[in-house]
VEXRO-917579 format. One line per field, with one value per residue (C-alpha): residue in three letters; x, y, z. Coordinates in steps of 0.2 Angstrom, whole numbers. Each point is the difference from the previous one (the first is absolute). Layout:
% residues N
type = c(ALA ...)
px = c(X ...)
py = c(Y ...)
pz = c(Z ...)
***
This chain:
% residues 328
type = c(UNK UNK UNK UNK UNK UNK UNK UNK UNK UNK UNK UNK UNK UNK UNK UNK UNK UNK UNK UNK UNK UNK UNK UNK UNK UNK UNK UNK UNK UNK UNK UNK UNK UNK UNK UNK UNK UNK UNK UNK UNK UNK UNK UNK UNK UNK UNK UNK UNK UNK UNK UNK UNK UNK UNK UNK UNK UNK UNK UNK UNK UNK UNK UNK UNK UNK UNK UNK UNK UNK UNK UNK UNK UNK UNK UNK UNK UNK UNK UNK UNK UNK UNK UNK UNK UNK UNK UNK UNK UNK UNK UNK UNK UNK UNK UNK UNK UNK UNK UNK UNK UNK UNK UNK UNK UNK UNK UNK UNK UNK UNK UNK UNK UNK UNK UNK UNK UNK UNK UNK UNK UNK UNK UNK UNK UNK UNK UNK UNK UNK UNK UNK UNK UNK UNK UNK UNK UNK UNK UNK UNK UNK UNK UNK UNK UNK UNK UNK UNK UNK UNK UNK UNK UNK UNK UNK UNK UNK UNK UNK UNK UNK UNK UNK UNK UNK UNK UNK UNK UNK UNK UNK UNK UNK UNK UNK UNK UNK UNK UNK UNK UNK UNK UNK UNK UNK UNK UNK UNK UNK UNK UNK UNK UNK UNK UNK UNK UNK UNK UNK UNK UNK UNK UNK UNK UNK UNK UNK UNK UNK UNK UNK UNK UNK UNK UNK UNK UNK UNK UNK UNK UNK UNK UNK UNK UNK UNK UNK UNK UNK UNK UNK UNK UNK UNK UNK UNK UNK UNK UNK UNK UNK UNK UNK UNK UNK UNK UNK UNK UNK UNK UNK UNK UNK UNK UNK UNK UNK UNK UNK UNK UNK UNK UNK UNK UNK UNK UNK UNK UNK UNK UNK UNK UNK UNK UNK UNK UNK UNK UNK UNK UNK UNK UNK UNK UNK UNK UNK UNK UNK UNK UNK UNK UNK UNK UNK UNK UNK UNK UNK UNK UNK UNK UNK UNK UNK UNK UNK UNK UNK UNK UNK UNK UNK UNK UNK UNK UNK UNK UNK UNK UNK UNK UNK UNK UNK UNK UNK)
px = c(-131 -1 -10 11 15 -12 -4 17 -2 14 16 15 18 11 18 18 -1 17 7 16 -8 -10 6 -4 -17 -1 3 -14 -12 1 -2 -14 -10 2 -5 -17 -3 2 -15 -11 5 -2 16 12 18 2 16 0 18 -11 -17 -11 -7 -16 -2 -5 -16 -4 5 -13 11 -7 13 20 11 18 15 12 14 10 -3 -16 -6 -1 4 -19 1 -9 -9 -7 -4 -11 -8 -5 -6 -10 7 2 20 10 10 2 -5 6 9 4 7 11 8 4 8 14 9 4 -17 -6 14 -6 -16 6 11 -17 -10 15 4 19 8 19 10 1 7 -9 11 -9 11 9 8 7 18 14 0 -15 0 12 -8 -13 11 3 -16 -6 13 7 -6 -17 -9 -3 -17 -12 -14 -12 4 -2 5 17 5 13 5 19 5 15 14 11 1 9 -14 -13 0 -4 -14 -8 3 -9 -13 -1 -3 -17 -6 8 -1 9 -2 12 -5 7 4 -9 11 -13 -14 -8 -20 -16 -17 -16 -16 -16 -16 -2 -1 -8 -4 21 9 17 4 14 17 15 18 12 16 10 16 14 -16 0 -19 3 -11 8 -3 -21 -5 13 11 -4 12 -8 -10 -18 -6 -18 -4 13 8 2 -8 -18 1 13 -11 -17 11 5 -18 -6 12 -1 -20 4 12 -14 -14 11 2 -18 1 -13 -3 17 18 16 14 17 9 16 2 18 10 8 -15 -17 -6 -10 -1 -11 7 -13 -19 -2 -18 0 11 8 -11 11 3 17 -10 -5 -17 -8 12 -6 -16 3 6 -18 -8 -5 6 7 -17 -10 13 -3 -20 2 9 -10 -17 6 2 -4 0 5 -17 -7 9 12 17 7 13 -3 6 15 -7 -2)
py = c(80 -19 -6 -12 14 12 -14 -2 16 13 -10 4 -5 -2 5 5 -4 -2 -15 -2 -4 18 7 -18 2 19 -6 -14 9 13 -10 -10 18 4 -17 0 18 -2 -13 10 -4 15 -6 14 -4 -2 0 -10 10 16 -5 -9 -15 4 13 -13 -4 20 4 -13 -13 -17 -8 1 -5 -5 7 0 -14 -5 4 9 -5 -18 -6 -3 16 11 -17 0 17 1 -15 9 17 -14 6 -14 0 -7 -15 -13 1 3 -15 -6 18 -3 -18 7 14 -11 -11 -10 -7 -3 -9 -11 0 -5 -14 -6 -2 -11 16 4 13 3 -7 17 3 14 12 11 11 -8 -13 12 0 -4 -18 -3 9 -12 -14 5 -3 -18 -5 9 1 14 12 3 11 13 12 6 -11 14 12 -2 9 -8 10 -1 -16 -9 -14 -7 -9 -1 -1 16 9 -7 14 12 -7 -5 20 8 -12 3 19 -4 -16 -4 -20 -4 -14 -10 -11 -14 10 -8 0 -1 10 13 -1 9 -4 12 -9 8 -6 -10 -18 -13 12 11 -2 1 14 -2 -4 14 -5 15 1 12 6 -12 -7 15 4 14 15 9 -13 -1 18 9 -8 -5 -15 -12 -11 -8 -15 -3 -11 -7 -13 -14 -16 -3 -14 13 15 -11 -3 14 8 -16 2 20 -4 -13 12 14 -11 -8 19 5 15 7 14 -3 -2 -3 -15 1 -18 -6 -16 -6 -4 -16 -9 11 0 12 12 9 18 12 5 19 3 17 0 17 8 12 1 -14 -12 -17 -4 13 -8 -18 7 5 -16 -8 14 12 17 12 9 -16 -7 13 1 -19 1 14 -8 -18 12 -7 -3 -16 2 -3 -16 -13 7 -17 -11 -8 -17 -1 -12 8)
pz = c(-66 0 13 7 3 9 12 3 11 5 -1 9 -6 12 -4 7 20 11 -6 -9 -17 2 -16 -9 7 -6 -17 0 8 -15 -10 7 2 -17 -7 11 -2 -19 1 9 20 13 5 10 8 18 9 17 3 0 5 14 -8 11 -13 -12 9 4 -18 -6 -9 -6 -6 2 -13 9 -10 17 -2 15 19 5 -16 -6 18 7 11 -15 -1 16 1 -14 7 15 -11 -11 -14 -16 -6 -13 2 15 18 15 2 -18 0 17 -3 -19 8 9 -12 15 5 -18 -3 15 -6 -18 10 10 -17 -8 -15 -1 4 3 15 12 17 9 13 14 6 14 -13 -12 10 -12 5 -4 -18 -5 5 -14 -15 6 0 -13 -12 -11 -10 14 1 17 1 12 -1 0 -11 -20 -16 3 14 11 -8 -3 -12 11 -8 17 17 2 -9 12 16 -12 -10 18 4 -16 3 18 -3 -7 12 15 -5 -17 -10 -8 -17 -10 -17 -15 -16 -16 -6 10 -4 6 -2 5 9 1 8 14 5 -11 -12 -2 -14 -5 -15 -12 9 -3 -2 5 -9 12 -3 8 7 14 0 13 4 -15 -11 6 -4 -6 -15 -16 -1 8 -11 1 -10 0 -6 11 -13 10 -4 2 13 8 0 5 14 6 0 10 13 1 3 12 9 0 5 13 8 -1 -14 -9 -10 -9 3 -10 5 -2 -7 -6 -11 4 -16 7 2 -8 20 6 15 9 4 9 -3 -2 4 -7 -16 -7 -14 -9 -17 3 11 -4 4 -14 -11 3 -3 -15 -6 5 -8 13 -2 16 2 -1 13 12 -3 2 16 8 -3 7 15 18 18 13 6 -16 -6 6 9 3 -7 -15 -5 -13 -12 -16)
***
């Protein structure tokens, strides 16, 4: 065995957990086992739903591999416990995890640091009356979007085209988070680019373009169909793209990620801007996700990814956990 993979230690992939995205997470986590195990990693599954995390430590695990999406899982609270186990993990920190997890506050980080993001109005649950659900179209305008602000793979959200459909978007959204958020809708190109690293030394892989059907890149859509299309290269132009990978840095930087991450951008076709959407600090890894596909591009396969990921591998305690600046 290579030297370098023993000393990774006993590895533990965690996968599945309680969030809404469990089965998503249940399909990168296999996926993430099979790619270490097939170099040489004494990586085994483990299933927060079904297991103590203290058994990580018992059980003699020296390094965690996160795989869990959503709640419970890319939130800060696996984050922190693993901290206080003292056991390295994939991906951002505590609190890089926390503020990605609420779209609502890294908006307002992204607002403080002077990167753009769409106009939003947030609603905590005392203002979701009908009165003030209509308010929200006149400030925001129509088509706008209405989603929990933290939740992700595209759940519980609502493309609005008129007041009357407002109560019920604000409902669906409401089953999964009690505060809903409500976003300016961004006609144009939806892009994503993956970030790995941290700090002075992350980089930006080759941006995605997503051509979804009627431009609904629902759940569906993510992990389940085959009509939704993936340029990467990207095909916009080379100012365009260099752009777009500078502020998706910016935006990561700005947020305090390590490890890696994937943003989510759309490039309005009126006027070639770009927006910020949302930071996902642990990306889906199945075989329809977009990171490994951006890896690809830049010439690093899904194994070598994983490797990549696992081996960057690392606790608060070890490094910087603050806020970075967003000039990239």
């Amino acid at each position: 065995m290579n030297p370098d993979i023993k000393a990774l230690g006993k590895v533990a992939v965690l996968m599945g957990g309680r969030s809404a995205e469990r089965e998503v997470s249940l399909m990168s986590g296999t996926g993430v086992l099979a790619a270490l195990q097939s170099q040489g990693v004494d990586a085994q599954a483990f299933d927060p739903a079904e297991r103590e995390l203290a058994e990580l430590k018992h059980e003699g695990f020296a390094r965690v591999f996160i795989a869990l999406h959503g709640r419970h899982g890319e939130d800060g609270t696996v984050q922190g416990a693993l901290e206080l186990l003292g056991i390295p993990y994939t991906g951002s920190g505590v609190m890089a995890s926390a503020i990605c997890m609420d779209k609502v506050m890294t908006k307002r980080v992204w607002v403080a640091e002077g990167l753009p993001t769409p106009r939003w109005q947030w609603l905590a649950p005392e203002h979701q009356a009908r009165d003030d659900l209509n308010a929200v179209p006149d400030t925001l305008g129509l088509p706008l979007i209405v989603k929990p602000p933290r939740e992700g793979s595209s759940i519980g959200i609502t493309k609005v085209h008129g007041y009357s459909q407002m109560q019920g978007a604000v409902k669906l959204a409401a089953r999964y988070d009690a505060d809903v958020l409500c976003e300016e809708f961004i006609d144009g190109i939806e892009l994503t680019a993956a970030l790995l690293g941290q700090g002075a030394t992350a980089r930006a892989l080759p941006v995605i373009r997503i051509d979804a059907p009627d431009g609904n890149y629902d759940f569906e859509h993510k992990y389940f169909s085959d009509d939704t299309g993936y340029r990467c290269p990207s095909g916009l132009p080379l100012q365009e793209e260099a752009e777009v990978r500078r502020l998706a840095l910016a935006a990561y930087r700005a947020l305090g990620c390590r490890g890696w991450g994937r943003a989510d951008l759309m490039l309005r076709a009126a006027d070639r801007k770009i927006f910020l959407l949302e930071m996902n600090t642990s990306p889906g890894m199945t075989s329809h996700s977009l990171v490994p596909m951006s890896a690809r591009a830049a010439g690093l396969s899904y194994e070598a990814l994983c490797l990549h990921l696992l081996q960057d591998a690392s606790l608060d305690s070890l490094g910087s956990s603050g806020l970075g600046g967003a000039a990239g």
